[in-house]
C-alpha positions in Angstrom: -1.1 39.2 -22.8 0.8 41.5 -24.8 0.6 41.1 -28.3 4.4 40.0 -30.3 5.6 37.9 -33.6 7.9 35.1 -33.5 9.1 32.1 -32.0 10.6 34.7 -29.1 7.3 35.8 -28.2 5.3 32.4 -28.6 7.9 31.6 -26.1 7.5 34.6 -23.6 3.5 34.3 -23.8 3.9 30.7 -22.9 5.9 31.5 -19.7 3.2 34.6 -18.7 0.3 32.1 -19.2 1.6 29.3 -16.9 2.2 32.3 -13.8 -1.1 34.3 -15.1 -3.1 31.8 -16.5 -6.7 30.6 -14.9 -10.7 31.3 -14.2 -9.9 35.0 -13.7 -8.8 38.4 -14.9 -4.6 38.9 -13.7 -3.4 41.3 -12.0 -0.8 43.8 -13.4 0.4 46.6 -11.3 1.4 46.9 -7.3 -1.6 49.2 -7.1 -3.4 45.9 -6.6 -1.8 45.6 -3.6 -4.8 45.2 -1.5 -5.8 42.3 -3.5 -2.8 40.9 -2.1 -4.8 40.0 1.3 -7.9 39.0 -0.7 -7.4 34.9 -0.2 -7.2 35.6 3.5 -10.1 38.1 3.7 -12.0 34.9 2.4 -10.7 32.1 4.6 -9.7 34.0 7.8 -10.9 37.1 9.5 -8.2 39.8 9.4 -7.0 39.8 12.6 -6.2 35.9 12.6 -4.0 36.5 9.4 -2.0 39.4 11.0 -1.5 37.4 14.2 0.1 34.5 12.9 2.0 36.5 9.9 3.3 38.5 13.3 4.4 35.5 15.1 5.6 34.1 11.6 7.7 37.0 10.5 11.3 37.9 11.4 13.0 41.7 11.7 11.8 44.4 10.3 8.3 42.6 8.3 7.4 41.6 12.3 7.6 45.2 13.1 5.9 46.5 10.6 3.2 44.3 11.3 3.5 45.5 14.5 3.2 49.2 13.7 0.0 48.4 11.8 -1.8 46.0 14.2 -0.3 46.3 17.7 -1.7 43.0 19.1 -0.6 40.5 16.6 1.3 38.6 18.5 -2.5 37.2 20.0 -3.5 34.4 18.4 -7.6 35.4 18.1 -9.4 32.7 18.0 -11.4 33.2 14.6 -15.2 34.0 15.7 -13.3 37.1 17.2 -13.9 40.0 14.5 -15.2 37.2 12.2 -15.9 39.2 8.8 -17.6 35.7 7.1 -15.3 36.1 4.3 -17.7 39.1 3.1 -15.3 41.1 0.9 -16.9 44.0 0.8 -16.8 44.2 4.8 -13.3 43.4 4.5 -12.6 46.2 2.5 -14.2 48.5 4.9 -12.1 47.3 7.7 -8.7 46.9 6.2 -9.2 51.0 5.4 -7.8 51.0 9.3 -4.8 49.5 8.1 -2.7 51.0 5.6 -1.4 48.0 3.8 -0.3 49.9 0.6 1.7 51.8 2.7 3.7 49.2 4.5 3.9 47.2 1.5 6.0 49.9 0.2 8.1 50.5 2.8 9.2 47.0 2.7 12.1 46.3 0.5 12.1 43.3 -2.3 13.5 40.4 -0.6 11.2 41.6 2.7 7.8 41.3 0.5 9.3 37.9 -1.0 8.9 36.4 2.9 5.0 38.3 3.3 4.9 36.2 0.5 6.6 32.7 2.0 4.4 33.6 5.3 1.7 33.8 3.4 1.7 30.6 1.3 2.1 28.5 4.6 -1.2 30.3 5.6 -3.0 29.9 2.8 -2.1 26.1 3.3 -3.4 25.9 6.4 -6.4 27.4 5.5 -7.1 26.4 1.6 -9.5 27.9 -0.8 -8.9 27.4 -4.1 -10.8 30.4 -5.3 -8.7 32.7 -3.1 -5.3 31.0 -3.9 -6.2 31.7 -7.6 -6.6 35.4 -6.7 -3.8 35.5 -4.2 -1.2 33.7 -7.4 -2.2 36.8 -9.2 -1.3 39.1 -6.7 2.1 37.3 -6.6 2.5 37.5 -10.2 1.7 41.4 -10.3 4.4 41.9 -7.1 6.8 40.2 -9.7 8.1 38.3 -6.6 9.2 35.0 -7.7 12.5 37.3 -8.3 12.2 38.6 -4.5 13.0 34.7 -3.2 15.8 33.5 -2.5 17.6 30.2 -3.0 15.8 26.8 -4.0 12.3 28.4 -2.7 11.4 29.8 -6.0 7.8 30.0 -6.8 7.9 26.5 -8.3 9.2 25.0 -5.6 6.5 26.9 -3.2 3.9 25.9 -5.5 5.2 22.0 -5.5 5.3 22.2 -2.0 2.0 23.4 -1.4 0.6 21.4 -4.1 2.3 17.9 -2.2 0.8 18.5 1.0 -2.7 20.0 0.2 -3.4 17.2 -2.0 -0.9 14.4 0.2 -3.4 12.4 0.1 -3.7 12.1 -4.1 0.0 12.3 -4.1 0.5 9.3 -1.7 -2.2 7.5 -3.8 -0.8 7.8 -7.4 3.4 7.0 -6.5 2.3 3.9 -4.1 -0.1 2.4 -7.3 2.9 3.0 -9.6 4.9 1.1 -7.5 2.8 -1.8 -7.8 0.6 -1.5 -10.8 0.7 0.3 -14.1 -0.9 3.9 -13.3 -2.1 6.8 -15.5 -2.6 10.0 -14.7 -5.6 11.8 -17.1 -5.1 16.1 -16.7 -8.2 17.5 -18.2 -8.9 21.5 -18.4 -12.3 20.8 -18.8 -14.7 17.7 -18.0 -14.2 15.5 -21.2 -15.9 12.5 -20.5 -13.7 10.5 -22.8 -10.9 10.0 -20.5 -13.8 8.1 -18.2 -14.1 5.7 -21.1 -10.6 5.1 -21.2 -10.5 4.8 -17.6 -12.7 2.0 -17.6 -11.2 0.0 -20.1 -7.7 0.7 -18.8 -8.4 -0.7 -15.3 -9.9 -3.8 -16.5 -6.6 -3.8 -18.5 -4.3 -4.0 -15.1 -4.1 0.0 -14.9 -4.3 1.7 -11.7 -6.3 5.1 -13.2 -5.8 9.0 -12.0 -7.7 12.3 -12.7 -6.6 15.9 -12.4 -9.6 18.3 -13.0 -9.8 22.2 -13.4 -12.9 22.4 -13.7 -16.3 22.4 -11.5 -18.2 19.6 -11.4 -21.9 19.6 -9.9 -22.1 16.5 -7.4 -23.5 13.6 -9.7 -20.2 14.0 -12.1 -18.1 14.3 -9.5 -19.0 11.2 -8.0 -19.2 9.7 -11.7 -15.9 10.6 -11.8 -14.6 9.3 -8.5 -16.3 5.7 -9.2 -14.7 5.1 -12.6 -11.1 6.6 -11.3 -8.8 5.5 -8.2 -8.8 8.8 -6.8 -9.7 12.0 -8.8 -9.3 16.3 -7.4 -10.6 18.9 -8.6 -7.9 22.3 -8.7 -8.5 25.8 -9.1 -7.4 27.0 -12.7 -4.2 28.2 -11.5 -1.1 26.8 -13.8 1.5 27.2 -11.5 -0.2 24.3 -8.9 -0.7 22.1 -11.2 2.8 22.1 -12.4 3.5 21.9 -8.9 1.7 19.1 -8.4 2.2 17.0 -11.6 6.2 17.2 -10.3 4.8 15.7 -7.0 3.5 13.1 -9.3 5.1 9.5 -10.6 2.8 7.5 -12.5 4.3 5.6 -15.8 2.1 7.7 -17.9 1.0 11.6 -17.7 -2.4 11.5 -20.3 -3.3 15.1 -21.5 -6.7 16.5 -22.8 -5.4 19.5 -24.5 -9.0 21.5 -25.1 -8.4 24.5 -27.2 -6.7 27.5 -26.0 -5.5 25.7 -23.7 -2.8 23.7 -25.0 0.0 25.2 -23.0 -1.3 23.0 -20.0 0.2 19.9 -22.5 3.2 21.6 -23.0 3.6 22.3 -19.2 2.8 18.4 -18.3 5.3 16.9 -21.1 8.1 19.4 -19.3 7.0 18.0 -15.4 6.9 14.5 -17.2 10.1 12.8 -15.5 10.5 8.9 -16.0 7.0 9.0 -17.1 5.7 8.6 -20.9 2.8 11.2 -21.9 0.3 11.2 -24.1 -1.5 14.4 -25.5 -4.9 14.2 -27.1 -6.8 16.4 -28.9 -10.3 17.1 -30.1 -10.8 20.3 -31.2 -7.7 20.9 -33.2 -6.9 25.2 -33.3 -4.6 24.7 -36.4 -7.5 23.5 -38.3 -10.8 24.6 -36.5 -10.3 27.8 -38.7 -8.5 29.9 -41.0 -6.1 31.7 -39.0 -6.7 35.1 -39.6 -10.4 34.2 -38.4 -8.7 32.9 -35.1 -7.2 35.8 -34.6 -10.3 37.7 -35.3 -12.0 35.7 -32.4 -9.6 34.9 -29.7 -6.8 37.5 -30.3 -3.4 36.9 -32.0 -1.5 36.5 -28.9 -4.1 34.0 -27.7 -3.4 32.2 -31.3 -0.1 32.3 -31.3 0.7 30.7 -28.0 -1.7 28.1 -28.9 -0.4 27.3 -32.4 2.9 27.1 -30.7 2.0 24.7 -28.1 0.4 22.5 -30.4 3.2 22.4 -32.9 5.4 21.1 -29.2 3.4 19.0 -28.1 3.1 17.0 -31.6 7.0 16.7 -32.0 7.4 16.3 -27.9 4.9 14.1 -26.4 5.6 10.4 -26.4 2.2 9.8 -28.1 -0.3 11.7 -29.8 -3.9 11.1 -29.5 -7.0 12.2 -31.5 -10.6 11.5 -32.9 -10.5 13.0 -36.3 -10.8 10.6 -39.6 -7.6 8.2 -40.7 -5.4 10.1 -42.7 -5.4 13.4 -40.7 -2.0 12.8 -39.2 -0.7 13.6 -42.6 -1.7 16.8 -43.0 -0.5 17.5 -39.5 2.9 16.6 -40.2 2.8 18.9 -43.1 2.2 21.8 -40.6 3.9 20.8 -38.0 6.7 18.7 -39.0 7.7 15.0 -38.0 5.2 14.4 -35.2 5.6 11.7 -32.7 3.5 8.5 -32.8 0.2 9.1 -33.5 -3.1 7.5 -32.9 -6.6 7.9 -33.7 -8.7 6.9 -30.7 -12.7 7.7 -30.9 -14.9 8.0 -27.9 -15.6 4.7 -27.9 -18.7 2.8 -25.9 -18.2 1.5 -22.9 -20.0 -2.4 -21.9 -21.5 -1.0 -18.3 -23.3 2.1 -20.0 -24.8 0.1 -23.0 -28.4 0.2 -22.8 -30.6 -3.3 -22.4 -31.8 -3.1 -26.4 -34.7 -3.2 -27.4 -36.4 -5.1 -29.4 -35.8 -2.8 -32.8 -38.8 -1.2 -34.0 -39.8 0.7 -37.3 -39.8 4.4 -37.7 -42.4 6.1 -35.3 -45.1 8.5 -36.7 -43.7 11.0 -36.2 -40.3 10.1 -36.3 -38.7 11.0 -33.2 -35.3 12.6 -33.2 -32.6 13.5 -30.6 -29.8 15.9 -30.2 -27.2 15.2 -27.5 -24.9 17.7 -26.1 -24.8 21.7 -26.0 -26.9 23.3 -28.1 -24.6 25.7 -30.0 -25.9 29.8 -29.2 -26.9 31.6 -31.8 -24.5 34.6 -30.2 -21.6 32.6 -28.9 -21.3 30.5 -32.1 -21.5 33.0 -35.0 -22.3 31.5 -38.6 -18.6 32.0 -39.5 -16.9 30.5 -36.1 -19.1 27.3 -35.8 -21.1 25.3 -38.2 -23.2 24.5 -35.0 -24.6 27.8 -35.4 -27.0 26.2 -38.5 -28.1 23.1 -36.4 -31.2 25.8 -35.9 -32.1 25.9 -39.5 -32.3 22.6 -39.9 -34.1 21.8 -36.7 -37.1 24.0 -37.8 -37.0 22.7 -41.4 -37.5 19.1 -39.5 -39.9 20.1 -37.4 -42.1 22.0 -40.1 -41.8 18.3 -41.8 -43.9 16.8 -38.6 -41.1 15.6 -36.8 -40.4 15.3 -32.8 -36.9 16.9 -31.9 -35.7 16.3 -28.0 -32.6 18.0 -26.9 -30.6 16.6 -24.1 -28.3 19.5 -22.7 -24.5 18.7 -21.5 -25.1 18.0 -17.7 -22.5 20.2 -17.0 -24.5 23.0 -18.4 -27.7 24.6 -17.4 -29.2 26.8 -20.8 -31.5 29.6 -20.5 -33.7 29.4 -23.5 -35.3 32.3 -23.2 -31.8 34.3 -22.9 -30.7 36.4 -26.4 -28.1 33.4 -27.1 -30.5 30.6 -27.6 -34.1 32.2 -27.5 -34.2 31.3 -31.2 -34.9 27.7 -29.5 -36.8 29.1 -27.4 -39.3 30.4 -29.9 -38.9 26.9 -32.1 -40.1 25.6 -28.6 -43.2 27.8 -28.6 -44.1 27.5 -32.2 -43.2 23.5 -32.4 -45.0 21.6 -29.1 -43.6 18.5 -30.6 -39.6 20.4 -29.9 -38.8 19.7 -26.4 -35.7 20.4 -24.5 -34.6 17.8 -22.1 -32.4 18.0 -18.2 -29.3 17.2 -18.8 -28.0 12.8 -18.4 -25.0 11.9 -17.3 -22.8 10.0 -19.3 -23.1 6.4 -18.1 -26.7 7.0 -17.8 -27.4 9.1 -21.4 -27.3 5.5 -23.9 -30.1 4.1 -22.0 -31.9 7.5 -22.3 -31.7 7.7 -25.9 -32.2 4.2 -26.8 -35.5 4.7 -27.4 -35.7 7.4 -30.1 -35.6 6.6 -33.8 -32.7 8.3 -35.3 -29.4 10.6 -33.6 -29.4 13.5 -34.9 -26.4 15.6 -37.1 -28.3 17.8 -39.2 -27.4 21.7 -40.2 -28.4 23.8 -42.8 -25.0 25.1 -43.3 -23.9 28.2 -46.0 -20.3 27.6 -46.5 -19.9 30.9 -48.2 -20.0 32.0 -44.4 -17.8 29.5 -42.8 -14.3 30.3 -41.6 -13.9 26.4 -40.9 -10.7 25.0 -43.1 -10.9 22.0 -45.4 -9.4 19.8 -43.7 -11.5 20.3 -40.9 -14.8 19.9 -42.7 -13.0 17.0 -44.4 -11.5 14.8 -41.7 -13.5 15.8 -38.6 -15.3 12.9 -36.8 -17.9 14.0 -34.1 -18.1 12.4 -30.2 -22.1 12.5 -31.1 -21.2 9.5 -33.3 -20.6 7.6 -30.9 -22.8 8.6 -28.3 -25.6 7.7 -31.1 -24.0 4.7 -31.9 -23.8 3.5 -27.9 -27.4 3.8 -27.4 -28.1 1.8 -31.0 -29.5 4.4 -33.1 -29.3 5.1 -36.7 -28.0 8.8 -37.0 -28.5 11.4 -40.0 -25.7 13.6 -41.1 -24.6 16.1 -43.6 -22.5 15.2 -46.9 -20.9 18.0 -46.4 -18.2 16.2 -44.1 -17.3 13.6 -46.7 -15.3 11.3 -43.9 -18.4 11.6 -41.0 -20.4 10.8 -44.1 -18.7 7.8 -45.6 -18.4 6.5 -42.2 -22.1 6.7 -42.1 -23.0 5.2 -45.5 -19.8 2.5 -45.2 -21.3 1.0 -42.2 -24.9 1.3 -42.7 -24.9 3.1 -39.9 -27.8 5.6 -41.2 -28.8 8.6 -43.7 -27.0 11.4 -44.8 -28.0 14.8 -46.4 -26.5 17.8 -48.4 -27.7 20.7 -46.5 -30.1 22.0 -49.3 -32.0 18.5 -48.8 -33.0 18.7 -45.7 -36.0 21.1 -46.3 -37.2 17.4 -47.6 -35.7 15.1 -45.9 -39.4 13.8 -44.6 -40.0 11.1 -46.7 -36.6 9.4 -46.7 -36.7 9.4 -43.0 -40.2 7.5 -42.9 -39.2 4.9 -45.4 -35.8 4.1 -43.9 -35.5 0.7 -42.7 -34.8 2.0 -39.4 -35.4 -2.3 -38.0 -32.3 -3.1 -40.1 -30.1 -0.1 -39.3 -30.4 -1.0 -36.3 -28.8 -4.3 -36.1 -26.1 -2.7 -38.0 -25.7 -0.4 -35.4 -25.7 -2.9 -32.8 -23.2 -4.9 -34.9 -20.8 -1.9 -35.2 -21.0 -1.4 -31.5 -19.9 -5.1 -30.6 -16.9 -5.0 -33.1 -15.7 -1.4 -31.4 -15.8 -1.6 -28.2 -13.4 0.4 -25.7 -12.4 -2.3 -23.8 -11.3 -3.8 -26.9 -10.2 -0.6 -28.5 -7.8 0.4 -25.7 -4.9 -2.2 -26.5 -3.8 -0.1 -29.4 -3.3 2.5 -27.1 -1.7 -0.2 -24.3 0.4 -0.5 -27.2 1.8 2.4 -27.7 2.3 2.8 -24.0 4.4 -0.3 -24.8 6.4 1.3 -27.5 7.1 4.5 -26.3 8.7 2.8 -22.4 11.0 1.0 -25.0 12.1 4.2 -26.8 13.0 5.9 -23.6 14.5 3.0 -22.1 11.7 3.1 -19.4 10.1 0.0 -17.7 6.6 -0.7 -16.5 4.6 -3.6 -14.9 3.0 -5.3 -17.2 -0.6 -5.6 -18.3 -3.6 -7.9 -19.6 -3.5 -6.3 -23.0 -6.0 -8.5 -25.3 -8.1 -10.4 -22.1 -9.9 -8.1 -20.8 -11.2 -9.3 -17.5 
């Protein structure tokens, strides 16, 4: 993306992204050309693709294809000169056929059908790691302009997106015609929209999920048990707009993961006659200063996010987040008179609560547990991420006789011994009592942690370093709350977030810490009434549970169908079943 100022340009990078957007680099000129045939050098062998673009093609693209492979009228049968998608033998053969050459000799509207021809192929035989090459190849021919008529590149891409995924389509517009159905988009795998899933169905909801990102098999199926029907798309923007207009649930439900909020922009436009919701967790407005987010991700990066935010606060029907009550003040002040909005936390669940123990004092030594992605030492500098100091104040803990487990993300596999968390690594060596744990899924991770003493939510922070903004430090509220608080355990945290803290210390719900107290936080930990804690804990958990928590958000699903003069079946709001 090209860097620009103004409303203009936040507009034009928005538009770029959707076409260019995804998993890899784009393409920019026509001297990519060859990349053109990449998809089909991965799904087909070369000599399939030209025979049915030859029987496929009309006038002069035919014979041109003729020219360059006499016999493509024969249909070959696909062992025949079968290249095992191997690109690097591809290459070598396709140097007998001058494709840069008869790309160029074709004129505009000529390439626009390759490009028709080819979509239909690539639909016959779909891989969604070569359609997300072959989109950028379209992009860089600029050929959208080449077609004429209704067949414009969205249309294309919502017909291919219907009938490779007819299956989801069929799924989500016959449940909305009998049950209320949501449709969750997520960029990346949140697993909060499982949560909501579960309490939504036993609410009367018929649930959806659009993924973009790879899941390994256990999550995958995680997710397919706790939705009606959930696919997993390449990163390409372009087919998921084309699919989400395929699409007609009563609600569209957005994770919009930072960076990446065009995505709820795009869904809000597709919306129709359905309501949608965009959440946020990460917030880019507030995460940091903004001439540090442009020192990280690029202004024209920034820019297109800070714009997409600001929409989808004053577009979307309802806005969703997990930060502390209050915050959507100061978002208004940024970004003007926002539509409803809602705090919703990652709430537990009732079928991944662990059976409790009986609770128990502290162990000797204490045992404490970090759950989620350890934060790298290189990919979350002092000044980007306060994560960056949960190091410090792990090996201050451990030189105080304590036992530290770490339970990776399941969706990641770290390398301790690589430059970007060796400092772990080394604790590891030093510290036998500092262990780093496989990764637990979700619905399994409570009963997991149920048996340590406290969650921990510890760093040794220097703010003289931090680029984070007030507010942030201020009204930010974890997901490693909650995850604590669904397995029952009393969690220490830093005073330096004065809501997270408060939270803490309201509810009983554990210790906190400033920073420079954690060097001696030994003693305090032993002496807690960890046997007491727990109940409250416990207590907490019963009183805030998603299944309960949900009708606020049934709510305003409610609210917003009247205020666009939509209707919806109804639901069991307030009895869950």
């Amino acid at each position: 993306m090209q860097a620009g100022s103004g409303a203009d340009n936040a507009e034009s990078l928005y538009h770029r992204e959707l076409l260019m957007g995804g998993e890899d680099a784009p393409l920019h000129t026509i001297d990519h050309a060859l990349a053109f045939l990449e998809p089909f050098v991965a799904t087909m062998p070369p000599r399939q693709f030209f025979a049915r673009l030859g029987k496929a093609a009309q006038g002069l693209v035919r014979q041109r294809i003729h020219q360059v492979w006499p016999d493509s009228d024969a249909d070959q049968d696909a062992s025949d000169d079968c290249i095992d998608g191997a690109l690097a033998k591809a290459t070598q053969h396709f140097r007998l056929v001058p494709f840069r050459h008869f790309l160029s000799g074709l004129s505009e509207r000529e390439r626009g059908e390759i490009v028709k021809i080819a979509l239909r192929l690539m639909a016959e035989r779909f891989d969604p790691h070569a359609l997300s090459r072959y989109l950028r190849a379209y992009a860089a021919f600029d050929l959208g302009k080449a077609v004429d008529g209704p067949e414009t590149l969205d249309a294309l891409m919502r017909d291919l997106a219907a009938s490779r995924y007819a299956d989801f389509v069929a799924a989500v517009n016959g449940a909305a015609r009998e049950q209320r159905t949501i449709v969750f988009v997520s960029s990346r795998t949140d697993y909060k929209p499982l949560r909501l899933s579960i309490a939504l169905r036993r609410k009367g909801y018929r649930t959806f999920f659009i993924g973009l990102d790879r899941q390994p098999p256990d999550i995958q199926d995680l997710f397919h048990r706790e939705f009606d029907a959930a696919v997993i798309l390449p990163f390409v923007p372009t087919l998921l707009k084309g699919l989400l207009e395929s699409l007609h649930p009563h609600v569209f439900h957005v994770q919009c993961a930072m960076l990446y909020y065009y995505l709820g922009r795009m869904a809000d436009e597709a919306k129709g006659d359905a309501i949608c919701t965009a959440e946020f967790n990460d917030i880019t407005s507030y995460f940091l200063s903004r001439d540090a987010l442009n020192r990280f991700f690029g202004k024209p990066v920034v820019d297109l996010d800070w714009s997409c935010e600001a929409y989808a606060c004053n577009h979307a029907d309802i806005v969703l987040h997990q930060w502390a009550e209050g915050f959507a003040d100061q978002w208004r002040i940024r970004h003007g008179g926002l539509a409803r909005v809602l705090e919703m936390q990652p709430h537990p669940v009732a079928t991944w609560l662990p059976e409790d123990p009986e609770p128990s004092p502290t162990n000797d030594p204490p045992r404490l547990v970090w759950a989620g992605q350890v934060p790298g030492r290189l990919s979350c500098p002092p000044d980007f991420n306060d994560g960056y100091y949960l190091g410090e104040a792990v090996e201050q803990l451990l030189e105080q006789g304590m036992a530290i487990d770490i339970f990776q993300n399941p969706m990641h596999i770290a390398q301790f011994k690589d430059p970007n968390l060796r400092f772990y690594g080394d604790l590891m060596d030093r510290f036998p009592l500092f262990r780093a744990m496989a990764g637990v899924r979700p619905d399994l991770l409570a009963r997991t942690l149920a048996g340590y003493d406290f969650g921990l939510l510890l760093f040794d922070i220097d703010f003289d370093k931090s680029s984070a903004t007030p507010e942030k430090n201020i009204f930010m509220l974890t997901n490693k709350l909650y995850t604590y608080i669904e397995a029952g355990l009393p969690i220490l945290v830093n005073k330096e977030y004065p809501f997270m803290a408060n939270f803490v210390e309201t509810n009983g719900l554990g210790l906190t810490f400033f920073s420079h107290e954690i060097r001696d936080a030994g003693p305090r930990i032993r002496a807690f009434d960890r046997v007491a804690c727990v109940e409250r804990v416990r207590a907490y958990r019963a009183r805030h549970m998603m299944e309960d928590e949900v009708d606020a958000l049934i709510a305003a699903h409610d609210d917003a169908f009247r205020a666009r003069g939509l209707s919806a079946p109804a639901t069991s709001r307030g009895t869950p079943s």
